[in-house]
N, C-alpha and C positions, 0 to 999 in steps of 0.2 A: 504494500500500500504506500501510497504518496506520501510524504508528510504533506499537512493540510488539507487534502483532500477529503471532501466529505462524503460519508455514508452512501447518500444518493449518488453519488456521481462515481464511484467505486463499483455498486453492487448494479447500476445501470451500465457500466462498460462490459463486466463479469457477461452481463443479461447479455446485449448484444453479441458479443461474440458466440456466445450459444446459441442462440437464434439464427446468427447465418449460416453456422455450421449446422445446424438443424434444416433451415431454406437448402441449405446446397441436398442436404442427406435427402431431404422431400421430391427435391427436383428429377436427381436421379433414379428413386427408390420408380416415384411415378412411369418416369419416360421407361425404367427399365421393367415394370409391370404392364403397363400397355404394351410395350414389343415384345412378352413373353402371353399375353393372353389366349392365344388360340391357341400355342403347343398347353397350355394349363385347362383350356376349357374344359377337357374330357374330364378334368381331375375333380373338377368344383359341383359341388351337390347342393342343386336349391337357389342358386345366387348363379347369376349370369355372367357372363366374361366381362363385361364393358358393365359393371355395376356403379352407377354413381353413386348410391346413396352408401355403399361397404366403400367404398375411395376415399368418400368424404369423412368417414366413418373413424377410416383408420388414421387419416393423416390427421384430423382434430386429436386422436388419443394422443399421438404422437407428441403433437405439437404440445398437448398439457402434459403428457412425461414431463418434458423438455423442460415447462416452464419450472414446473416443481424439483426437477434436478436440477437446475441451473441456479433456482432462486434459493434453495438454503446453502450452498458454498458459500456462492457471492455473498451471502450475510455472513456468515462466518468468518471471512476471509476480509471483509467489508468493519468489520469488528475488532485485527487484530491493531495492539496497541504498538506503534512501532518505536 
């Protein structure tokens, strides 16, 4: 941590950087699920290949993993007295 630097602007850099490493991991998870769909269709029971609403489904989980692993370091780490 910075000397000076406060709370918010520590545990908001932390955030960021896990978010766009999270955006890049979403970007490609995606593009590399829609170009494996139709070798996987045969595989999928009940849910359709091209399922928006399981897409959307899974990358909001993601995205709140993300938020809640990301945001207790950043406080933790955001907290230490230097």
């Amino acid at each position: 941590m910075a000397l000076g630097a406060q709370l918010g602007h520590v545990v908001g850099l932390a955030m960021r950087e896990s978010a766009m490493a999270t955006l890049a991991g979403v970007a490609l998870g995606i593009g590399a699920a829609l170009a494996t769909t139709r070798a996987l269709g045969a595989l999928l029971f009940g849910v359709a290949s091209l399922d928006g609403f399981t897409f959307a489904a899974a990358t909001l989980l993601l995205l709140g993993v993300t938020v809640v692993a990301g945001f207790l370091p950043a406080l933790r780490g955001a907290r230490v007295d230097p």
